[in-house]
N, C-alpha and C positions, 0 to 999 in steps of 0.2 A: 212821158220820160223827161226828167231835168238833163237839159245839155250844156247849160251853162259854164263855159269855162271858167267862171270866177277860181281866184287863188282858194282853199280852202283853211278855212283860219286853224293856229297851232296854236289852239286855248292852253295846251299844257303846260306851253313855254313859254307864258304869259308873268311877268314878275308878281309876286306876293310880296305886301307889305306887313304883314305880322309878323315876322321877324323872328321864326318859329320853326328851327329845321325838324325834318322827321325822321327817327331812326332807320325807319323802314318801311315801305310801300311798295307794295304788290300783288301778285294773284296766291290764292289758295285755295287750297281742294279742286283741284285741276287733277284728272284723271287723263290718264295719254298715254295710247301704248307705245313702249319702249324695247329697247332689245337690250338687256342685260349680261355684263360679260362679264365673266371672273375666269382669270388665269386655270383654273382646275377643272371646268368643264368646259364645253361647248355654248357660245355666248342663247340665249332662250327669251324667249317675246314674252312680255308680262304688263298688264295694266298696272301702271305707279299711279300712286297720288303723290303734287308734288305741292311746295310752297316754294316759293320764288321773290326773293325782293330785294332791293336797294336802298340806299339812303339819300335823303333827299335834301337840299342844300336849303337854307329859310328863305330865299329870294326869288323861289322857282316854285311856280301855281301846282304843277304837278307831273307825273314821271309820263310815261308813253306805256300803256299796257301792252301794247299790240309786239314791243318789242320782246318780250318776255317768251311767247312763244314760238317768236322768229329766230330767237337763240337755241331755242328747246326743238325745235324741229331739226334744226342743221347736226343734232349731236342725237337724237334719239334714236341714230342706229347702233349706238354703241355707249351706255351708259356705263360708267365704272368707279371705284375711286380715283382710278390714273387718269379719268376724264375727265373730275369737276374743276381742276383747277383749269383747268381750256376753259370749261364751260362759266364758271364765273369771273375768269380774266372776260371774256368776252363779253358775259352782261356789265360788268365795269364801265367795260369801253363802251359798248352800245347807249347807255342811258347816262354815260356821264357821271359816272356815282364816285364816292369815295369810298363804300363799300359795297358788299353784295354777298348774299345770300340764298341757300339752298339747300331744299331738302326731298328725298324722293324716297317715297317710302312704296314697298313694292311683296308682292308675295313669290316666292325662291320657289322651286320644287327640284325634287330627288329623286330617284327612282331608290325602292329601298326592297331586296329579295331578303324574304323570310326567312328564319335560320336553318330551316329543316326542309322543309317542301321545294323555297325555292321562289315562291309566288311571287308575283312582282306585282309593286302596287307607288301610286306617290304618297309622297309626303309634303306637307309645304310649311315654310318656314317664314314669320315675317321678318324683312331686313329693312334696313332703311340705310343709305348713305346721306351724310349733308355736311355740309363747307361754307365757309365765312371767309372772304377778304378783305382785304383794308389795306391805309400805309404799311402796317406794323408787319403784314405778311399773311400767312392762309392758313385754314386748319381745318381738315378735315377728319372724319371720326366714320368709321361701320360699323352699325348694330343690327344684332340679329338677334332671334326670340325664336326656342328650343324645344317642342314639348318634349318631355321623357319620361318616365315612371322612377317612381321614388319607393322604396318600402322603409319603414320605420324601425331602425335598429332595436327601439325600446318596446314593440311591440311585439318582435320577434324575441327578443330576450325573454319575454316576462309572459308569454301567451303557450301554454298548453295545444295549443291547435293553429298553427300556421302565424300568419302577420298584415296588420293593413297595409294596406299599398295605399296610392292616392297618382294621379296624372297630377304633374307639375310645366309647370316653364322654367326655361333659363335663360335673361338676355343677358347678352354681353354685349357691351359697346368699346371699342380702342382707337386709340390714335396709333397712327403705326411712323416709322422711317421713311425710308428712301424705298426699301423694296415693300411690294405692296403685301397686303395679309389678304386670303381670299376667303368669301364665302363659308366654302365648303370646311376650310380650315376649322374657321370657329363651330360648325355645327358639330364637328366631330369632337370637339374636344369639353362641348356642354354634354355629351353623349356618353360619352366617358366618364365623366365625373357624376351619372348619375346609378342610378339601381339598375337600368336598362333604357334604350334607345324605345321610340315609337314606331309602332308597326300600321299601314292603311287594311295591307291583309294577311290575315292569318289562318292558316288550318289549325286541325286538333292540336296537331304533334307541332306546330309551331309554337300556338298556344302554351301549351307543355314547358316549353321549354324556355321563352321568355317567362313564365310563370317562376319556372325553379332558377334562371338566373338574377332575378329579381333577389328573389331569396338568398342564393349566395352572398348578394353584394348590398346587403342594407344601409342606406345613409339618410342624416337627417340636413335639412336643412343647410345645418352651416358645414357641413362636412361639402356639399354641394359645393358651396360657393369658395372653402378651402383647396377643393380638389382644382376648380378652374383656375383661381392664382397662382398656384404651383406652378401649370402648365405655361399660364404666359407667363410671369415672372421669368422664365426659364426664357424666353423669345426674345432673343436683342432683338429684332425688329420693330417691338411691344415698346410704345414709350408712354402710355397709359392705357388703363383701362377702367371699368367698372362692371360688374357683373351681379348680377341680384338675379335669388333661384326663388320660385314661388309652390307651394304645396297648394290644390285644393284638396283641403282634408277630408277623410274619405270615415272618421268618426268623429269629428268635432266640427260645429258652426262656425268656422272662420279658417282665413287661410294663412298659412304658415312661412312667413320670408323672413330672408337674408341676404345683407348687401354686404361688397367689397368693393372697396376704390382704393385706383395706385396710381402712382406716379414714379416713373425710371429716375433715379436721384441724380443729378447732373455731372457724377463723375462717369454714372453709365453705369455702375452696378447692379 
């Protein structure tokens, strides 16, 4: 056993003469379970993967890793977006940075009961929150990624016998205000905007019935990502967004997208 008291040396803080600052340095692909909270449910325990970094000044050999986790642990009972500017005010301070970064990307679940039966099953959604600080101020963004069912308006128009469908995505990513946007908000509203919502389980007559509302409500692509802008546009809270819906086609080799990006115009309209 080494019992040596010697000091232990603090190579990191050791000056660097290349004269070579670094945008950013730190850990990634750090998996850590966390406890997730959004205003609309009950906060829920989920393994994130996270990236974590600072910026490094050209005079200084190199950052402290060990600090990165010692910020992550003081805050992973309660992960949110009304929590990252805590949590990267505090790596700032911790390593000394002029900025800081972060990002936790994490799988959401639902509980979602079937239309007719009843049955209850999860669903799970990827989200990801992440934030940037500096002089100039913070910014943070939440994206989430939607399966949902699509049917083809053109298929159903022009087909003697029913219509393809195909399983799509929809992520949306926003920056929001003062008051926060949650979760659950945005899943419901790529849900809406699509042919029908995702189901884990289904009987016959659930089946059924997501089948035929599928068919009521046919959209392609850009009607997807039309129908999502409407909704936020309409959201003063919403002071951007971007949302891309994804088809994989269920009779053609390749998959079928469409993106929107906005920005709130600076008188607020």
């Amino acid at each position: 056993m080494i019992t040596s008291e010697r000091p232990v040396a603090d190579v990191q803080s050791r000056p660097d003469r290349r004269r070579i600052p670094i945008d950013q340095v730190g850990v990634s692909d750090l998996r850590y379970l966390v406890v997730v909270a959004d205003r609309s449910e009950r906060p829920q325990p989920t393994v994130a993967r996270l990236r974590m970094s600072v910026s490094l000044p050209q005079e200084v050999k190199g950052t402290h890793m060990s600090r990165f986790i010692e910020v992550l642990n003081r805050h992973r009972e309660g992960v949110a977006m009304a929590t990252l500017p805590l949590i990267l005010a505090e790596l700032r301070r911790r390593l000394g940075a002029a900025s800081a970064r972060i990002e936790v990307a994490f799988p959401y679940f639902r509980e979602r009961r079937a239309p007719v039966s009843g049955a209850s099953g999860l669903v799970d959604y990827d989200c990801v929150f992440a934030g940037a600080v500096d002089e100039a101020g913070i910014d943070c963004s939440l994206a989430v990624r939607v399966p949902v069912t699509s049917l083809c308006p053109c298929s159903k128009e022009i087909s003697d016998y029913g219509a393809h469908n195909q399983r799509g995505f929809v992520r949306i990513e926003v920056r929001a205000g003062p008051d926060e946007v949650g979760i659950d908000e945005l899943i419901e509203v790529a849900e809406r905007s699509a042919s029908s919502p995702i189901y884990s389980l289904l009987k016959r007559a659930d089946e059924r019935a997501v089948t035929m509302r599928a068919y009521d409500n046919p959209v392609f692509v850009e009607d997807v990502v039309r129908n999502v802008a409407t909704e936020l546009q309409a959201d003063r809270r919403i002071a951007w967004f971007r949302v891309e819906a994804e088809n994989d086609e269920s009779i053609h080799n390749h998959v079928a997208f469409a993106r929107v990006e906005w920005a709130r115009p600076a008188d607020g309209v």
